[in-house]
N, C-alpha and C positions, 0 to 999 in steps of 0.2 A: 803186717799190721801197720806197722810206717806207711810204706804208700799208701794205704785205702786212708789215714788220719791226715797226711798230705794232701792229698784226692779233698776229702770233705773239707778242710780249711780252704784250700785254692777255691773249692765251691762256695763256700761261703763268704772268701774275699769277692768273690765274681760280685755276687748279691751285695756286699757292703758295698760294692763301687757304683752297682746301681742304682742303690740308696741314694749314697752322695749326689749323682748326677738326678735323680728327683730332688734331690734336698736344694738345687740350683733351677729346677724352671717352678718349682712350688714357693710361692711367695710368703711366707708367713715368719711370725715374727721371732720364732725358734729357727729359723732356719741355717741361721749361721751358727749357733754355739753345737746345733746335731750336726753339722756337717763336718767340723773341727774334731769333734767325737768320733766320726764315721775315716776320718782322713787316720790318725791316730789308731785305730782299730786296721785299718787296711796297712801301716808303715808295721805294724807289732804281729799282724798274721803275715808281711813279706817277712822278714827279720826271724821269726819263728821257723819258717821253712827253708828259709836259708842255711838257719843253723841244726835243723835235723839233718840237712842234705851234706852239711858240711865235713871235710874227711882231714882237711887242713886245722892243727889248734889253733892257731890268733883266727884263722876265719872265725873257728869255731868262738873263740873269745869276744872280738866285736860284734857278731849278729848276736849272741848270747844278752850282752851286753847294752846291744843296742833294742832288743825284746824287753828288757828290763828299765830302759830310758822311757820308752814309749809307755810300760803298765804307768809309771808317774806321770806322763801327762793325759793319758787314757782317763787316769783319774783324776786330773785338773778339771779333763774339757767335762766331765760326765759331773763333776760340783757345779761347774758354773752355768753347766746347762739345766740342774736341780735349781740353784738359786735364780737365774733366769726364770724355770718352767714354774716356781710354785711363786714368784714374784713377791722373795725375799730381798728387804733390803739392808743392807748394811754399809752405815754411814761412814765409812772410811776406808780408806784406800791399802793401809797398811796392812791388812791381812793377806791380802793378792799380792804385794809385794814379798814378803816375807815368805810366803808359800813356791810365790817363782823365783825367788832366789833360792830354796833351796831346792827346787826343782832341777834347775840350771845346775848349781853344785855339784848334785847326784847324779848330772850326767854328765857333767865333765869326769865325775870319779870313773862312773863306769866305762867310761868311752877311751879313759887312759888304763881300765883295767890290764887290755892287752897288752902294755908295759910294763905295767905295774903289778897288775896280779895281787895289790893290794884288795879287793874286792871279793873274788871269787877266785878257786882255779878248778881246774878241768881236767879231766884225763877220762880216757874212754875205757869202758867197760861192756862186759856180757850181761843178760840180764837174765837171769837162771831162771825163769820161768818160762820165757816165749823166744829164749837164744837173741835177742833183738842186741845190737853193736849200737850203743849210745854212748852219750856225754856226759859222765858223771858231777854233777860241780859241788863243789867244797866250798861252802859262805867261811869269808873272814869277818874279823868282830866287825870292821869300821861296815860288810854287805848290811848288818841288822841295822846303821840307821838307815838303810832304802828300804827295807822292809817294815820299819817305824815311822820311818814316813808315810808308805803307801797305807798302813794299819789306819792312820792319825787319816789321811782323807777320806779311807772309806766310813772311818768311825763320821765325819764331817756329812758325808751323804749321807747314810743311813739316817742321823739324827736329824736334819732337816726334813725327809721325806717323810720320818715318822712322826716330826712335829706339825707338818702340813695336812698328814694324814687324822691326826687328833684334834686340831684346829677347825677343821674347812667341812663343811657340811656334808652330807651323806651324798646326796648327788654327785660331788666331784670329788670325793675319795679315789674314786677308780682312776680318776687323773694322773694319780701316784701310785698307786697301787700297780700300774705299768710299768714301773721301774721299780719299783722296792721287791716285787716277788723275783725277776729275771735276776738282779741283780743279788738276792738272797739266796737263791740257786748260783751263782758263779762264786758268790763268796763260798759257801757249800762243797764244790765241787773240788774250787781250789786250796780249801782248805784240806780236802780226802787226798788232793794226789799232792799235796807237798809234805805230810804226813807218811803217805805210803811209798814204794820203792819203786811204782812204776816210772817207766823212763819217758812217758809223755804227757805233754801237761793239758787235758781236755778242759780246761778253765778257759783258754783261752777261746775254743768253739762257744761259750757259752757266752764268754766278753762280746763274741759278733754277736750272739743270737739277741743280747740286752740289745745292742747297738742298732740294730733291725726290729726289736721292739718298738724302744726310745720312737726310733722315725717313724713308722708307722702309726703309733697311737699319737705320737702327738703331734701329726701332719694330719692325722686321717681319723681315726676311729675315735680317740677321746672329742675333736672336735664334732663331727659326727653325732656320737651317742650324748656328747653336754646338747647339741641342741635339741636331738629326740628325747631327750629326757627334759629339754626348759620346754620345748613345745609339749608335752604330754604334762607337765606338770601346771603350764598353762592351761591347757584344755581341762584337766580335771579342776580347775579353777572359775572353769565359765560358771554362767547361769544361763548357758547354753546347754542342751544335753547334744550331746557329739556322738555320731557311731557311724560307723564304716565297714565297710566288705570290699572284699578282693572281685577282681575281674570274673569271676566264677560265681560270685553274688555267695561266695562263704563271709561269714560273720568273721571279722578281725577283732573290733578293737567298740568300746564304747567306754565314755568318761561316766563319773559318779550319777551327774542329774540325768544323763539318758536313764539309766536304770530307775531312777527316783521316780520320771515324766511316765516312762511307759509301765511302772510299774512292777517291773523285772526283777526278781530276785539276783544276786552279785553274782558271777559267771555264767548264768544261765542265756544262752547263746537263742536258744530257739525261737522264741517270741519274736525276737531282732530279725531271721531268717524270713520270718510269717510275713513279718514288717516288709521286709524289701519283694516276698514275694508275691503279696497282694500287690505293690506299687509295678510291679512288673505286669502282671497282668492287666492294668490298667490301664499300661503306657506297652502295647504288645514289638509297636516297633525301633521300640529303646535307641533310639537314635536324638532322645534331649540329654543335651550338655548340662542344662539349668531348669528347676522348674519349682514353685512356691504354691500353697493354699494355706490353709485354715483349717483348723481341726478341732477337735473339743476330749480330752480325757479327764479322767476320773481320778485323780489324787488326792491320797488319806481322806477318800470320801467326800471329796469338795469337788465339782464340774469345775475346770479351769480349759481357758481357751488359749491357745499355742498357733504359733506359726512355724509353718515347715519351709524346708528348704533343701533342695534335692540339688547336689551338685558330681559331678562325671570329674574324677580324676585323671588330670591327662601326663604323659613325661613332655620332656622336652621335644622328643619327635614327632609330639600329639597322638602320642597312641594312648589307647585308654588304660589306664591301669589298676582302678580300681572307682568306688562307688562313696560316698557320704550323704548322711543327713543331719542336719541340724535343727532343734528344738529347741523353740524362745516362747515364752513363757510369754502371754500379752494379755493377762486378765487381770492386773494391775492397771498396765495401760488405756486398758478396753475401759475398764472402769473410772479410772482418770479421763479421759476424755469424753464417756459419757457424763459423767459429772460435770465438766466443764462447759458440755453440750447444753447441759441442764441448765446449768448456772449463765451460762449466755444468754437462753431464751429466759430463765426464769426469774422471778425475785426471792431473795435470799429466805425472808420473815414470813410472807404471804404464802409463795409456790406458786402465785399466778401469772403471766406470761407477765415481762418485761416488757417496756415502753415500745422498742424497737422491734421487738417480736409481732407482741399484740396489733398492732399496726401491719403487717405484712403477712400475719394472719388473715386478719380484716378484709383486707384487701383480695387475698386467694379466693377466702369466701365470698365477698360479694361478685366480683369477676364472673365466677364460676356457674353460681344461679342469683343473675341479675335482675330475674322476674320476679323472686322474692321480697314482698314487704317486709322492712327491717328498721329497727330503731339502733340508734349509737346511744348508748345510756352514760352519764358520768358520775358520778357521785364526790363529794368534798364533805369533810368535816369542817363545820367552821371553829374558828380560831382555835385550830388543832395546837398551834405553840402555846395554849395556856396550859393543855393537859400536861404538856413535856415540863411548862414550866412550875406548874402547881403542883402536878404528883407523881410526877420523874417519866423518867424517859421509857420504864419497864410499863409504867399504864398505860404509854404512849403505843409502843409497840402492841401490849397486849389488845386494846382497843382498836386497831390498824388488822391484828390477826384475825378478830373477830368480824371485823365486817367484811373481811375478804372470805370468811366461812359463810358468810350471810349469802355474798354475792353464788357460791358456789353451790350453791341450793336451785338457781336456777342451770341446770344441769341437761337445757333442749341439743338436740340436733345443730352444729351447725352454732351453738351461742359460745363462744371466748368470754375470758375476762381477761383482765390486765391493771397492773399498777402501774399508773403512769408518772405520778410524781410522788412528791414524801406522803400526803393524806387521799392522793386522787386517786379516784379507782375507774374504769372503765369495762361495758357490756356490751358486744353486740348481739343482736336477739332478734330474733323474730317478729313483729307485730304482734302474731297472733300469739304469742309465747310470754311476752311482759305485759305483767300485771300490779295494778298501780299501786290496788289497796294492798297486795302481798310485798310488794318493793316497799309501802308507809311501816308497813307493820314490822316486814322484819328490821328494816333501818331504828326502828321505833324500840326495839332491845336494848339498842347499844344506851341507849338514855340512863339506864340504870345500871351500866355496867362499875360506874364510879360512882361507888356510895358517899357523897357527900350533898346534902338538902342544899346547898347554895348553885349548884356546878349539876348540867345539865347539856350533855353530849345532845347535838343536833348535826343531823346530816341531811346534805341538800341533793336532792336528785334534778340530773337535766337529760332531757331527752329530746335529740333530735330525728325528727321522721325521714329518713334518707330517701331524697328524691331523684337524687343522680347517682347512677352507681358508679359514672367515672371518675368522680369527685375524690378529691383523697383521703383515706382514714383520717388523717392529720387534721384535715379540714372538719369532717365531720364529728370531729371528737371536741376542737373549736367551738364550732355553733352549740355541744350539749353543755360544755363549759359553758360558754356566755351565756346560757338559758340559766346557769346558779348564780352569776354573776352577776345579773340584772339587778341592781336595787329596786324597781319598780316590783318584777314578776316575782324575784325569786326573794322576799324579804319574809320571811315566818311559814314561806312554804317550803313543805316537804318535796313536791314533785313539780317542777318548772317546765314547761314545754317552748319549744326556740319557735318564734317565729322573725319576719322578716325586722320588726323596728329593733330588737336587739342588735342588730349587725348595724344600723343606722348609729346607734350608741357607740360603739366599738369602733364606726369609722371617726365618730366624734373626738373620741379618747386619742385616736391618731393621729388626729389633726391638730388637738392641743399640744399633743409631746412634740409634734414634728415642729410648729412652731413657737416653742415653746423657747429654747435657745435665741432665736434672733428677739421676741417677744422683749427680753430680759438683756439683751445689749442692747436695744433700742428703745428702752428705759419704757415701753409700754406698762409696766407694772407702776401704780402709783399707791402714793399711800393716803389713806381715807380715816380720820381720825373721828371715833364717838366721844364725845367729853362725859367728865367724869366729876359729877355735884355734891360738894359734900352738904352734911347736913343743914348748915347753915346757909346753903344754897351760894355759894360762890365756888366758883371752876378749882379744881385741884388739879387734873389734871385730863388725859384722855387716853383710849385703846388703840393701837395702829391696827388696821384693817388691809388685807392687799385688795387690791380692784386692777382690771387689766383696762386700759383703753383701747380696743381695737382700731388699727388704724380703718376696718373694713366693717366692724358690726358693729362697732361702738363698743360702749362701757357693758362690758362682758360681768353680768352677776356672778357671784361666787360659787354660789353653788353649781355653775356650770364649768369650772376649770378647778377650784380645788379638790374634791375628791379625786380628781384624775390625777393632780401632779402629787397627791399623798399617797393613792395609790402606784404610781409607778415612783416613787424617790427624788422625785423634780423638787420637792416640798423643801428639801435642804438646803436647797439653792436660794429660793425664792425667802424662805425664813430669814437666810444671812443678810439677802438683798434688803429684804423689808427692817433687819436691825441697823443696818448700815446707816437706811434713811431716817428712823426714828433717833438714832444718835447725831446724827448731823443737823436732825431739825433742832436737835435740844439744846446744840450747840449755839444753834442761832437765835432761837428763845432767850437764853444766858444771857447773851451778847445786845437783847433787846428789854433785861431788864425784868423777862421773867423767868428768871431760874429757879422759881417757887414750885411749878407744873412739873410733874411728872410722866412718861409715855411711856404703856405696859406691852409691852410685846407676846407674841406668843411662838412657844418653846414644843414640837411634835415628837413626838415618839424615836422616829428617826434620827434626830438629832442630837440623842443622849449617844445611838451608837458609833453615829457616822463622823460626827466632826467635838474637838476636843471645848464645849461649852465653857469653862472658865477659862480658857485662853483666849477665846472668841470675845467676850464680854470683855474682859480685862482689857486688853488691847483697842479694843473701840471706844470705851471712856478716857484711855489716858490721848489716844490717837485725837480726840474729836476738846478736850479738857472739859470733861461732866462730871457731876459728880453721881457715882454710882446708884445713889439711893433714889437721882432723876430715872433712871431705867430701868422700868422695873420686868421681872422676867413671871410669865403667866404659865404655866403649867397643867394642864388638865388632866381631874383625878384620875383618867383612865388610862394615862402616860405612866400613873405612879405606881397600876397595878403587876406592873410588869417589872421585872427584875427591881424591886423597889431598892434592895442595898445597895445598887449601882449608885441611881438616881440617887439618894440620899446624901454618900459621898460629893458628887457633884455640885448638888445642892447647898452643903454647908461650904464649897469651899466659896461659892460665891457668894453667902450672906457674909462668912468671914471678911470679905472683902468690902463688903456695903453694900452689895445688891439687896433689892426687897423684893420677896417670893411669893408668888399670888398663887396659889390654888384655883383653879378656875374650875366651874359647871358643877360645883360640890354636891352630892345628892344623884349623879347618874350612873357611878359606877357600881362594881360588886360589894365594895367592903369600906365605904367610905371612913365608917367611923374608926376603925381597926387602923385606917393607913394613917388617921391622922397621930395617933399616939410615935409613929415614929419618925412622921417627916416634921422639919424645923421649919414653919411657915411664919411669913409678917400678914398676911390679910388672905383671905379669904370670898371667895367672890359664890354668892349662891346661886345656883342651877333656877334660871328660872320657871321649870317644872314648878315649882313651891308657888308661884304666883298666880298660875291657872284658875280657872274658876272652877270650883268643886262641890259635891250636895255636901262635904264636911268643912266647910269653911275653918268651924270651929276647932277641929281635928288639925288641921294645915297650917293655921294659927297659932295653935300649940306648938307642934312640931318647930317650925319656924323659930319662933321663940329661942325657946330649947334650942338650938343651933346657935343663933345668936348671940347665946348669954355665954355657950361653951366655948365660944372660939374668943369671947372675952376674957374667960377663963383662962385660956392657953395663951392671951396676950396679942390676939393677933385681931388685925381691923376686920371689919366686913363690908363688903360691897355688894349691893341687890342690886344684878341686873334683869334688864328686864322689866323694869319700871315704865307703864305705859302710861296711870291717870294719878292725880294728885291723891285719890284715896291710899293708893298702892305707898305714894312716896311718905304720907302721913303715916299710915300705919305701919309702917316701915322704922321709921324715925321712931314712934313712939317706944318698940320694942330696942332700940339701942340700935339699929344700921347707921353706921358711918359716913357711907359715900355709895352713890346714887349713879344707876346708867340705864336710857331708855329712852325709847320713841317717845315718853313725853317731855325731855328734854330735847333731845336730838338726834335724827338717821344718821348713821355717817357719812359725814361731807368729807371732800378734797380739804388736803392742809392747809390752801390759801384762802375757802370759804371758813373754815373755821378759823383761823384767825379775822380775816375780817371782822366776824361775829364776836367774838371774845373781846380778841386785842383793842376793838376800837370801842365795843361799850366800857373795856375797864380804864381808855383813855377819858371816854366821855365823862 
């Protein structure tokens, strides 16, 4: 029975040595504290067999002894390889000293036992059960403190491992668990044969067997199964469905969403086989590594589209080892990108093709059948910002939806719509498919879609007849535009058709902006001054007027360059130019003795948003030294209808300051009477509409009047322009008019003919 327990421990040191020497070409970071474990195990299983083989006492005393040296650091290296493996720290050094000191102690005691025999003694014995000639040993009091030491470190290990064991997550439980069961079986073991009478201690086979655990699982298998256990814990984490088979096309393994995607009840294998073996049949000569489509199932009753992906497991020698697929879910995707496909071509509010779309639509289709007669149709609300500004921005839109449902009635072969700008809409169409009085009538709705008797939606139709088809949408969506644009054709008509003199007008507008720039540093813009008669018929003051002197056409009339430079924003410029010069004339008037006159300028629309008006004023009278009340700022009521609280602020900061505020053209806007209760004016200048000749004379008279006497009432002068014959100026006078302006006083001249005229009759 000795040799065969001899036999198996020298077998089992064989194996610990092999250990050790993997514990040397395997790099990891346990490697030193198991290999000191494994060194320790291999001196305590030599030491053991020496001393069963031994027939000499002191042999028998030291290898005894020195078996006994070795379980205390057996049990050092197997703590510090626990506090190591479970990456325990403990901030100070004094417990590893205190432990190898008495480590050391205890084996200095035991190693001088065979002197001393203080420790332990020996004498050899039968063993009445199996006849065996063994070593019987005797512990003296001082052997229990090596036995209370070795108790105290395993108490040390146990209670780390089962700390890290109750700590640390389910997953890497088993981490420890590799060591605390081998090692509860050796405390086990050792605790039965030091207990009973047998004469051989099998604790110690068990000590190798931990030790050959230890390195194995935690060189190899803990590491190992932590990552097949992170990667499967990952995998049941996708929002992938995952599933695999063996080289055999047997069903292995599938994560949570496979069975969710394909619908699979939880272990049911079979479906998954069906799966791989229709894709087999498919692909007969299974020779793809990689392969993807597109598929569509049925989950919790909702069509959802997926994308597959078929990939060939290979080892490292590329042989094949087994089979996977994986299922991604793309009808989230699909959807999102249809959406956004949507929303690229489309308008958010309407749903009719975008600017850029519509256009390359357009384009497909005339290309395609360019023998077809076709019209570009455009349509504009006019003064679409009053609707935003009058009754919010929700009537704005709703009014925008509606007429793109209008457009969408015409529903031929081959006809687009599209929103092109904030109010513009565009059709292209057929000839033979648009129809003029259906395009008046249905546009002809929207008139009533805002219930208010003052406010009256009008929409302009342009239609241009496409003569070239290579011509570009962009182009031809232009010409239908300009066909609304026209003031001539398109002023109170519903449906404008383009011909050639519109583009004539357009190159017009081109030519003004283009020189419009040098025009204005080459001081072309002059100023043209109407005088202004008070009742008593002596000069008070005059209007500045802009006039352009071409160096090429001459003196350029007004109405052939200002609507353009108010319509493209040039107006801004040209306004400051024109105060600029009316300040500097006043200044020189002053300087001549009449600084009695006053010069009324005029103030556009533009100009409340674009540049900061009482800093402009303010700075030009102190710059020039006038007195403010000489410059006076003219505002037309239909400037005031538009964000009036703005204007009004602005307004008062300048009267605050001296300026005197004229209301000009009074009578042509929407709500005259309404605005004036809350704008602060000094005079008021009447729209000469009221002077026309009319079958109610009498009626217009009154009216007139009535005007008159109220802006007396409010404090504020009145000015009738538009005074062409001395009846006009008489009857004018009679009713209370202040100050007097008109072709039968004066057209307006250049500043230096009007001075001539003035200055030298009031010298004469």
């Amino acid at each position: 029975m000795e040799s065969v327990f001899v036999i198996a421990l020298t077998a089992l040191m064989i194996v610990t040595i092999i250990c050790c020497i993997v514990t040397v070409r395997k790099k990891s970071e346990y490697s030193t504290v198991i290999r000191r474990l494994l060194n320790m195990g291999i001196i305590a299983m030599i030491c053991y067999i020496l001393f069963l083989l031994s027939d000499n006492l002191n042999a028998a005393l030291l290898f005894d002894g020195m078996y006994f040296v070795c379980t205390d650091w057996m049990l050092l290296c197997l703590l510090a390889y626990v506090l190591r493996y479970g990456d325990i720290k403990i901030h100070t050094k004094l417990y590893r000293n205190v432990l190898v000191t008495f480590a050391a102690f205890d084996t200095i005691c035991l190693l001088l036992n065979v002197r001393t025999q203080r420790m332990f003694l020996l004498e050899q014995k039968v063993h009445e059960g199996t006849g065996l000639q063994y070593w019987s040993a005797t512990f003296q009091k001082v052997h229990y403190w090596h036995l209370g030491f070795c108790y105290f470190l395993t108490f040390l290990v146990l209670f780390f491992l089962v700390k890290k064991i109750v700590q640390t997550s389910k997953m890497y439980r088993k981490m420890y668990l590799y060591t605390l069961v081998p090692f509860l079986i050796v405390i086990a073991v050792n605790a039965a044969c030091f207990t009973s009478d047998y004469p051989l201690d099998f604790s110690l086979l068990f000590y190798a067997v931990l030790a050959i655990v230890i390195c194995y699982s935690s060189l190899y298998a803990v590491p190992k199964g932590l990552m097949e256990d992170t990667l499967m814990s990952v995998v049941e984490d996708f929002n992938n469905g995952i599933f695999c088979f063996d080289i055999k096309g047997k069903f292995i393994y599938a994560n949570t969403k496979a069975y969710e995607y394909l619908q699979v009840k939880e272990g049911d294998s079979l479906p998954f086989e069906r799966y791989f073996k229709k894709w087999k049949e498919q692909n007969p000569r299974n020779d793809m590594d990689y392969d993807e489509w597109e598929e569509q199932h049925t989950v919790k009753g909702a069509e959802r589209d997926f994308h597959v992906e078929f990939q060939r497991v290979r080892d490292a020698k590329n042989a094949t080892t087994g089979y996977s697929f994986k299922l991604t879910d793309r009808t989230e995707d699909i959807r999102r990108f249809r959406e956004e496909q949507y929303l690229a071509t489309h308008d958010r509010l309407t749903g009719l093709y975008n600017r850029e779309y519509f256009f390359q639509k357009a384009e497909q289709i005339i290309r395609r059948k360019p023998e077809v007669e076709r019209y570009m149709v455009c349509t504009n609300i006019k003064n679409f910002k009053l609707i935003n500004d009058l009754f919010g921005e929700e009537m704005g839109d709703r009014v925008l939806a509606d007429q793109a449902a209008l457009l969408k009635y015409a529903n031929y072969e081959d006809c687009i719509h599209g929103r092109i700008g904030p109010d513009r809409f565009a059709m292209l169409v057929a000839k033979e498919n648009f129809n003029q009085e259906l395009a008046e009538k249905n546009t002809g709705r929207l008139q009533y879609l805002i219930n208010d008797a003052n406010y009256k939606i009008q929409v302009c139709i342009g239609v241009y007849k496409i003569e070239d088809p290579t011509e570009s949408p962009q182009v031809m969506y232009d010409k239908a535009n300009l066909a609304i644009e026209s003031p001539q054709e398109g002023y109170n008509k519903t449906v404008v058709y383009y011909d050639a003199k519109m583009l004539d007008r357009l190159v017009h507008e081109k030519t003004v902006v283009g020189e419009f720039d040098r025009a204005l540093r080459e001081k072309q813009f002059t100023m043209f001054l109407q005088p202004l008669v008070g009742a008593d018929g002596q000069l008070v003051g005059a209007e500045a007027l802009a006039r352009w002197r071409h160096p090429v056409q001459g003196l350029v009339a007004p109405n052939n360059f200002i609507p353009v430079v108010e319509k493209t924003g040039l107006i801004i410029r040209l306004d400051e130019y024109m105060w600029e010069l009316a300040a500097e004339k006043l200044s020189r008037w002053k300087a001549q003795g009449r600084g009695d006159l006053s010069i009324s300028v005029n103030v556009s629309a533009k100009d409340f948003y674009y540049t900061d008006l009482s800093k402009v004023f303010i700075d030009l009278v102190e710059k020039y030294g006038i007195a403010p009340d000489r410059l006076n700022i003219e505002i037309t009521e239909t400037v005031l209808i538009t964000d009036l609280e703005m204007h009004v602020q602005t307004m008062d900061k300048l009267r605050d300051y001296g300026f005197r505020i004229e209301i000009d053209d009074f009578g042509s806007g929407y709500s005259s009477l309404n605005m004036l209760k809350d704008v602060k004016a000094d005079i008021l200048k009447i729209d000469m509409l009221f002077l026309r000749e009319t079958e109610n004379k009498e009626r217009s008279r009154v009216i007139l009047s009535s005007v008159i006497n109220m802006a007396k009432a409010l404090d504020m002068r009145v000015v009738a322009e538009g005074v062409e014959t001395v009846e006009q100026m008489e009857s004018l006078r009679n009713m209370g008019c202040d100050i007097f302006q008109g072709f039968y006083f004066s057209e307006p001249v250049s500043a230096e003919e009007f001075e001539n005229k003035y200055f030298t009759a009031k010298r004469e």
